[in-house]
N, C-alpha and C positions, 0 to 999 in steps of 0.2 A: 405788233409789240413795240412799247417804246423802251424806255431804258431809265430806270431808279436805282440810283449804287445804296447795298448798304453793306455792312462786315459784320462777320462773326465774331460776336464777344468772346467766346474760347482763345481767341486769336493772342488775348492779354490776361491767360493765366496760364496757360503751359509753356513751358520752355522759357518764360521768363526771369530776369535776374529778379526783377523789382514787378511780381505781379500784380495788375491792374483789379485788387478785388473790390472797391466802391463800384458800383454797376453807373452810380451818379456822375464820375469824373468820368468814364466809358462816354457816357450821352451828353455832357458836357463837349468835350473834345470832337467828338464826331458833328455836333453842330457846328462848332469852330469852324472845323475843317468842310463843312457844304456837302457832305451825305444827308441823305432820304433816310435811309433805313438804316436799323438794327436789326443785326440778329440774334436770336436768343440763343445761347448756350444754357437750359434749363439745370443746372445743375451749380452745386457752391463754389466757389462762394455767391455767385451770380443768383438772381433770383427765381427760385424752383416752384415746384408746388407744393413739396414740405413747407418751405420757410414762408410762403405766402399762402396761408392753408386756410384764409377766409378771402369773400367776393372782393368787401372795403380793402383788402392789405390789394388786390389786385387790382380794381380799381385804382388805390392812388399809384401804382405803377403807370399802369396804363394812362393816366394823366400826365404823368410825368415825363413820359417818351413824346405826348402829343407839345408839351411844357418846350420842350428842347428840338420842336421842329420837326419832329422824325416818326417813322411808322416801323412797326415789326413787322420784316421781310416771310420773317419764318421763325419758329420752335425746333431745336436739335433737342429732340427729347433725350433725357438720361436713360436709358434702357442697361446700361452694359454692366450690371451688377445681374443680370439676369442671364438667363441661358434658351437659347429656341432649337439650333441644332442639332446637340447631342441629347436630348431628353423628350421623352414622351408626351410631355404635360406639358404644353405651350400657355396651361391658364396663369402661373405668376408671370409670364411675358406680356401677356395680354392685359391682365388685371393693371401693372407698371403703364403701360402704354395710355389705358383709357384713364387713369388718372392726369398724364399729359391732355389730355386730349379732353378734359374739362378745365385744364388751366391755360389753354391755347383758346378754348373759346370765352372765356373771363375776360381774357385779353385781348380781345378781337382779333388773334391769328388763324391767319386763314391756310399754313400749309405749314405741315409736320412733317417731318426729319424723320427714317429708321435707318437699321442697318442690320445684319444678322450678326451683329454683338460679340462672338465667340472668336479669336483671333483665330488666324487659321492653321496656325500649329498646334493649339487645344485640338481644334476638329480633327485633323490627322491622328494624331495622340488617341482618341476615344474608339477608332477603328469603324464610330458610323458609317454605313454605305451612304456614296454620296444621292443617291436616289433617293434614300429615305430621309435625307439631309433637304433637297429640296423640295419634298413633298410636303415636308414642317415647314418650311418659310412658308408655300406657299397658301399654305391652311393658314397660321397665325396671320397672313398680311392681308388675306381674303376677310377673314372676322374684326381686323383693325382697320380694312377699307369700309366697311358697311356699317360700323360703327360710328367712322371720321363724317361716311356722308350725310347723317342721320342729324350731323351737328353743322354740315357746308362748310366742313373743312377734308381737302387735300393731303393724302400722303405722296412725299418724295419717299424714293428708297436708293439711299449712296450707298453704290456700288465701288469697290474699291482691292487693292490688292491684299489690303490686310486682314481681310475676310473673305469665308470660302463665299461660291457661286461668282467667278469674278473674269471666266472665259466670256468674251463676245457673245458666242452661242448663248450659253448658260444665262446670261443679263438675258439677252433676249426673250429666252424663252421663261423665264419667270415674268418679265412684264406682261409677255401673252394670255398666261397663263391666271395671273391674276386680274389683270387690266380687261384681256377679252372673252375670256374662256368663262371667267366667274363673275364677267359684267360690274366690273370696278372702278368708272371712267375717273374715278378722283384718284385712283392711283397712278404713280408713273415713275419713274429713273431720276434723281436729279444731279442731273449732267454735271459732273466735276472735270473741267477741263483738261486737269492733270492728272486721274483717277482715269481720265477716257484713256489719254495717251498709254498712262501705264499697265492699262489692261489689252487697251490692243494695239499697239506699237511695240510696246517692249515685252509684254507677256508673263511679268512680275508675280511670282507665287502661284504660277500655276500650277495646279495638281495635274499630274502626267503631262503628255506632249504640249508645250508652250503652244498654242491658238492666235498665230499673228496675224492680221490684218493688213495688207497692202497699203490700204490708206489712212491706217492706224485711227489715231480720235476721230477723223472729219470722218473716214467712211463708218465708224460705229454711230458717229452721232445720224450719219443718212439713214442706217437702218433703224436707228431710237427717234424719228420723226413721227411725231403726233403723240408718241407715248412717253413725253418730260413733263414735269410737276414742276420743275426747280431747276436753276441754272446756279454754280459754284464757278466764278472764272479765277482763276489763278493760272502762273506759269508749270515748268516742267524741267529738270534739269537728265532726267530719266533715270532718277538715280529711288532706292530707298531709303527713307529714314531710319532715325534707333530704334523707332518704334514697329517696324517693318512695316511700311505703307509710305505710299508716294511723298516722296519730298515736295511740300508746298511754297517751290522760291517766287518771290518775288516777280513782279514783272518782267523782263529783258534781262533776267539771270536764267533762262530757260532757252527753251528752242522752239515752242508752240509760236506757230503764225495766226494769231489773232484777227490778223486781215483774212484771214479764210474762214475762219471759224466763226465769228460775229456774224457776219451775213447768213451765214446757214443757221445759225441760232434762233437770230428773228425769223427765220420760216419754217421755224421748228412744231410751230404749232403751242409753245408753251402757255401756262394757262395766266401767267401773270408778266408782269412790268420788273422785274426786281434780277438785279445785276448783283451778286452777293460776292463779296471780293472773299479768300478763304485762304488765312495765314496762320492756317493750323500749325505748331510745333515751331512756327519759324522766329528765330529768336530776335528779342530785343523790336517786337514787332510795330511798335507806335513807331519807330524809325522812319518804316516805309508806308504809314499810311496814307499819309498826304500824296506821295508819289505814286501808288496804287489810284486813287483819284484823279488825279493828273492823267495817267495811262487812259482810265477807261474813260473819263472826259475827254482826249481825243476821238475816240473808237465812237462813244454814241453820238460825239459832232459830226464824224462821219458816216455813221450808218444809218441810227437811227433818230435822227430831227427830221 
């Protein structure tokens, strides 16, 4: 594995004073500043596949990003006006998903973004068992991996505390589950470095006995080896956000030792090149992007050249 930094455009319309909604100034700037990639935040103002609803509007996209130097790391598809958890019918989840999943391949991306959508105090709220809670992921992710490989494209699936299935165990055994059990090798976890922590180090929203981990992120990511899609590196401060899900601070405002975790990364088995820096919610975010580069520009001088 070598090492492509790129950032998620969500990064510059949430939580910002002054949101970054031209996608053009977004790939302008990130050329400036010497990233590889973008990533897509498919949803508005940013460019979706509502608003780019023919091949040519996709096309000149996709020219455009090549225009400005840089490649699509990945698609965070819009899913979350949808529901998979509490409902029996996973087809408007699914029907959502596969319209991403022709607008990722228009645009030559090669790995898709899910999540199970439902915050996870709706879940509680609705009194589903969680057995039948992850019986739906793993039906809906199984018909959206066989689908994705049909087109040679990649599902991640971020795991996180803001939504339910978010114990160590539980992550696990869904990757298994759909990854080996129902034969889905383009599925897999994509590892959010601060999402690792705060599911097994600090044990953030867990439903019943907190599920802690001794060697918190580094030993979940040892047992998620071979089965990552996608890497998210950001710091950790161990805290949650407004939004209830892991605080995504900035580099060296955390506590994650990235001289540990880099190394075990590249031999994680991951199926691509792509360092996706992830400054979701954190505000006034253009601040730190250059310094975010800077960061992981020392790490791939060191690890992986």
């Amino acid at each position: 594995m070598k090492a492509k930094l790129s950032i998620g455009t969500w990064a510059y319309i949430f939580n910002q004073e002054h949101p970054t909604n031209d996608f053009h100034v977004i790939l302008h700037k990130l050329q400036d500043l010497g990233y590889e990639g973008v990533e897509l935040g498919g949803f508005n103002p940013h460019p979706s596949p509502d608003t780019l609803d023919t091949k040519a509007k996709r096309e000149q996209l996709k020219k455009s990003v090549q225009a400005h130097g840089l490649e699509f790391s990945a698609l965070a598809a819009d899913l979350w006006s949808q529901k998979l958890l509490t409902v029996a019918d996973s087809g408007p989840y699914i029907a959502a998903f596969a319209k991403n999943l022709f607008f990722a391949e228009d645009l030559g991306i090669k790995t898709i973004r899910v999540d199970t959508v439902e915050p996870i105090q709706n879940f509680v709220q609705s009194g589903v068992p969680f057995a039948t809670a992850f019986d739906r992921a793993v039906n809906a992710f199984d018909l959206c991996s066989k689908l994705a490989a049909s087109r040679g494209i990649d599902i991640c699936w971020e795991f996180e505390p803001g939504f339910p299935i978010n114990k160590p165990s539980e992550i696990l055994a869904l990757v298994n589950e759909v990854r080996v059990h129902r034969n889905n090798p383009n599925f897999g976890v994509l590892f959010d470095t601060c999402h690792a922590h705060m599911c097994a180090a600090v044990g953030a929203n867990h439903l019943g006995e907190k599920e802690i981990l001794p060697g918190g992120a580094k030993e979940l990511l040892q047992q998620l080896k071979g089965k990552i899609t996608h890497v998210h590196l950001i710091d950790s401060d161990s805290t949650l956000n407004e939004h209830n899900t892991s605080t995504h601070a900035p580099f060296g405002k955390g506590i994650l030792n990235f001289d540990e975790l880099v190394p075990m990364l590249l031999e994680s088995g991951v199926p691509n090149d792509w360092w996706c820096v992830d400054l979701c919610f954190w505000p006034d975010a253009w601040n730190v992007t250059a310094d975010s580069k800077k960061f992981l520009d020392r790490l791939r001088q060191k690890y992986a050249m």
